[in-house]
C-alpha positions as CSV (number, residue, x, y, z in Angstrom):
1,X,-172.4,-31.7,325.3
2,X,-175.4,-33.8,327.2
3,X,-178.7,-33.6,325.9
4,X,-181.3,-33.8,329.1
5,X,-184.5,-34.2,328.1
6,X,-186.5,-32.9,331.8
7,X,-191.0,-33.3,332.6
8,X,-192.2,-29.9,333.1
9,X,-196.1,-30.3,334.2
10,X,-196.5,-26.6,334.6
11,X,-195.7,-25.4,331.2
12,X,-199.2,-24.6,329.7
13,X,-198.6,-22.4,326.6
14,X,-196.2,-20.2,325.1
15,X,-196.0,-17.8,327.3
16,X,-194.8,-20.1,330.2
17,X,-192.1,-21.4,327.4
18,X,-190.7,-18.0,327.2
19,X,-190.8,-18.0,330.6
20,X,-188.4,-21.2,330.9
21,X,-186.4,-19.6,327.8
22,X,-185.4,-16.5,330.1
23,X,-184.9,-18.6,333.0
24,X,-181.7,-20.3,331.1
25,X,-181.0,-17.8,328.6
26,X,-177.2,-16.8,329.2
27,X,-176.5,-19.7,332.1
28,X,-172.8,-21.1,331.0
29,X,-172.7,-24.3,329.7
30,X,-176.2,-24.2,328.1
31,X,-175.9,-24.3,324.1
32,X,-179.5,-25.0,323.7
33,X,-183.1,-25.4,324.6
34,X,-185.8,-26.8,322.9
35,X,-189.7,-26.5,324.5
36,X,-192.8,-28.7,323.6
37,X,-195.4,-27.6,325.1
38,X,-198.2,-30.2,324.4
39,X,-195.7,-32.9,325.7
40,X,-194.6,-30.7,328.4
41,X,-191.1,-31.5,327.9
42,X,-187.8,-29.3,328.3
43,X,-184.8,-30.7,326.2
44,X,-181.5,-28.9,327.5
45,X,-178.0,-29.4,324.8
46,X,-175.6,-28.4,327.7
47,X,-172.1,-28.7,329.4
48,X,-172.2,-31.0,332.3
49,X,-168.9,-29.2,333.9
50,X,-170.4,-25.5,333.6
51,X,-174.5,-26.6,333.7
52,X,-175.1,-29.7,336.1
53,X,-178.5,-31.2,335.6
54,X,-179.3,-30.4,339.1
55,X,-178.3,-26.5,338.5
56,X,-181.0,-26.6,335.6
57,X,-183.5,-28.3,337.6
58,X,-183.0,-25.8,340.1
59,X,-183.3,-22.5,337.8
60,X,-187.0,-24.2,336.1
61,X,-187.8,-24.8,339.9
62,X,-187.1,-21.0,340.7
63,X,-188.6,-20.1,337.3
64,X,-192.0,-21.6,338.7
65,X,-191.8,-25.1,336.8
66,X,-190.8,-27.8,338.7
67,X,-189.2,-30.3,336.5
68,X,-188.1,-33.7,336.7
69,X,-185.6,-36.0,334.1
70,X,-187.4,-38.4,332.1
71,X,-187.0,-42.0,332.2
């Protein structure tokens, strides 16, 4: 498993973290995801063979929060 932490700059409270939640809920090769919303951060425990970075990126994206790895 790869921990990705990714920016989220749209995530304003909790409903938008439920939001992000449903968005990956069930996606293979994601064991966990962990939201802060004041740092506006998205911290995905998954399987890079069954959940690419870029695949995640993409579901926040279509979820409505654009998100970008940290540094």
């Amino acid at each position: 498993m790869n921990k990705t932490v990714l920016s989220a700059p749209d995530i304003a409270c909790g409903g938008c973290a439920n939001a992000i939640r449903k968005s990956l809920d069930g996606v293979a090769g994601i064991a966990r995801v962990d939201i802060d919303i004041e740092r506006k951060i998205v911290s995905v425990e998954h399987d890079p063979d069954l959940a690419s970075v870029a695949s995640v990126i993409t579901r926040l994206d279509h979820a409505g929060f654009p998100a970008t790895p940290t540094a």
